[in-house]
C-alpha positions in Angstrom: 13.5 -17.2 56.9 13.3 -13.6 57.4 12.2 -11.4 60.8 11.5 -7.6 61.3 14.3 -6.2 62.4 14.4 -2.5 62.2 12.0 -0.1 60.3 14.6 -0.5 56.9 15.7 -4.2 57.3 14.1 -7.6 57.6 17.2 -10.3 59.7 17.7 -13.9 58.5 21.1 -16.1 58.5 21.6 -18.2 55.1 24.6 -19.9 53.7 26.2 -18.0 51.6 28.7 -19.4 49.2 30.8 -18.0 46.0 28.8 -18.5 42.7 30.3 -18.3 38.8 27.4 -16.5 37.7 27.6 -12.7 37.3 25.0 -11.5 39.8 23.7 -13.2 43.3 20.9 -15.7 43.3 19.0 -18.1 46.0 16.6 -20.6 45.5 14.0 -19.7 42.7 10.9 -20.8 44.8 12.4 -19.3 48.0 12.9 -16.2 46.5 9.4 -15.8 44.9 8.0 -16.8 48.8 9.9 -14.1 50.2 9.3 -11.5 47.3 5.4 -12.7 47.9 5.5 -12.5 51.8 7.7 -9.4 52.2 7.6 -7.4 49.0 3.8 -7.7 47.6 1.4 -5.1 48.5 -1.7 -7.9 47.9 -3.0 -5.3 45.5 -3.7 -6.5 42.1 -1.4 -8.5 39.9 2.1 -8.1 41.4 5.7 -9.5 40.2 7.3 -12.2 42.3 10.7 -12.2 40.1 11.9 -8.7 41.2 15.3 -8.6 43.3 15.4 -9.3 47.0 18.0 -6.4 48.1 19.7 -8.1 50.8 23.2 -6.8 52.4 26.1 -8.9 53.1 28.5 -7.5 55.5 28.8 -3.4 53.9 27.5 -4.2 50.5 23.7 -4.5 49.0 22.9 -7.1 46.4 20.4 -7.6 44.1 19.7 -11.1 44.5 17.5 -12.6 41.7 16.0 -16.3 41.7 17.8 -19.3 39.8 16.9 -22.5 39.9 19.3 -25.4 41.1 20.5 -23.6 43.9 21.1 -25.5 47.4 18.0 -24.5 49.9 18.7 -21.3 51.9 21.5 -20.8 50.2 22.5 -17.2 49.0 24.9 -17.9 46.0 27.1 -14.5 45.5 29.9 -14.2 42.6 33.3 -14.2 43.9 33.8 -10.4 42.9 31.3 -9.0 45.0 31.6 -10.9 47.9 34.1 -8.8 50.5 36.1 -11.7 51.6 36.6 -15.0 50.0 34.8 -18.0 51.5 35.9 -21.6 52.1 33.8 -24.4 51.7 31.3 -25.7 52.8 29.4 -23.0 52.8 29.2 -20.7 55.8 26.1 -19.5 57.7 25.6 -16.1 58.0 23.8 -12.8 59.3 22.1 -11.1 56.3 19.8 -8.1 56.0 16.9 -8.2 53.8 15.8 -4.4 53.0 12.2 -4.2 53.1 10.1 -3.1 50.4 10.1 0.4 50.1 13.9 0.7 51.1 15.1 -1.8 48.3 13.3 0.6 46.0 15.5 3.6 46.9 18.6 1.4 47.0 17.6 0.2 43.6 16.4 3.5 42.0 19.9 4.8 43.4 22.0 2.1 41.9 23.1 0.9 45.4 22.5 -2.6 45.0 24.8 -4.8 42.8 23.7 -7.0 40.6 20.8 -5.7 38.8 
């Protein structure tokens, strides 16, 4: 789903559509696959439910998992997405921060959604 693509971001393209939650989601069991192969250490016990920080256009999102979303689907509330989208849903370009980089964009409140 996701490929290195520079030494802060991971590339991938998912449909990305508007959401009525209040904070982005994808695919519960997709999410905990990429939190597992991208995120995890494969030290010890480690979460698989914290946030993929993934950026859309300008802006980073917190994505979290939910189930009953559509497969490789990134589900965004209208607010935070920059532009409003059409349906279907369109495929697009998003950056997946890689481990240690989602940390600072978390710690630093960067990433909306939390």
């Amino acid at each position: 789903m996701f490929e290195p693509f520079s030494r802060a971001y991971y590339f991938g393209r998912l449909y990305v559509e508007p959401y009525d939650g209040d904070r982005p989601v994808m695919r519960r069991d997709q999410h905990e696959e990429v939190n597992e192969q991208l995120y995890t250490s494969g030290v010890g016990v480690e979460r698989l439910d914290n946030p993929l920080v993934m950026k859309l256009g300008t802006r980073h999102l917190a994505v979290h998992g939910e189930s009953g979303i559509p497969d490789r689907t990134l589900a965004v509330p209208q607010s935070m997405l920059e532009e409003r989208l059409r349906a279907p849903p369109n495929l697009r370009e998003v950056l997946l921060a890689k481990a240690d980089h989602a940390a600072q964009l978390v710690q630093m409140g960067a990433a909306a959604g939390i």
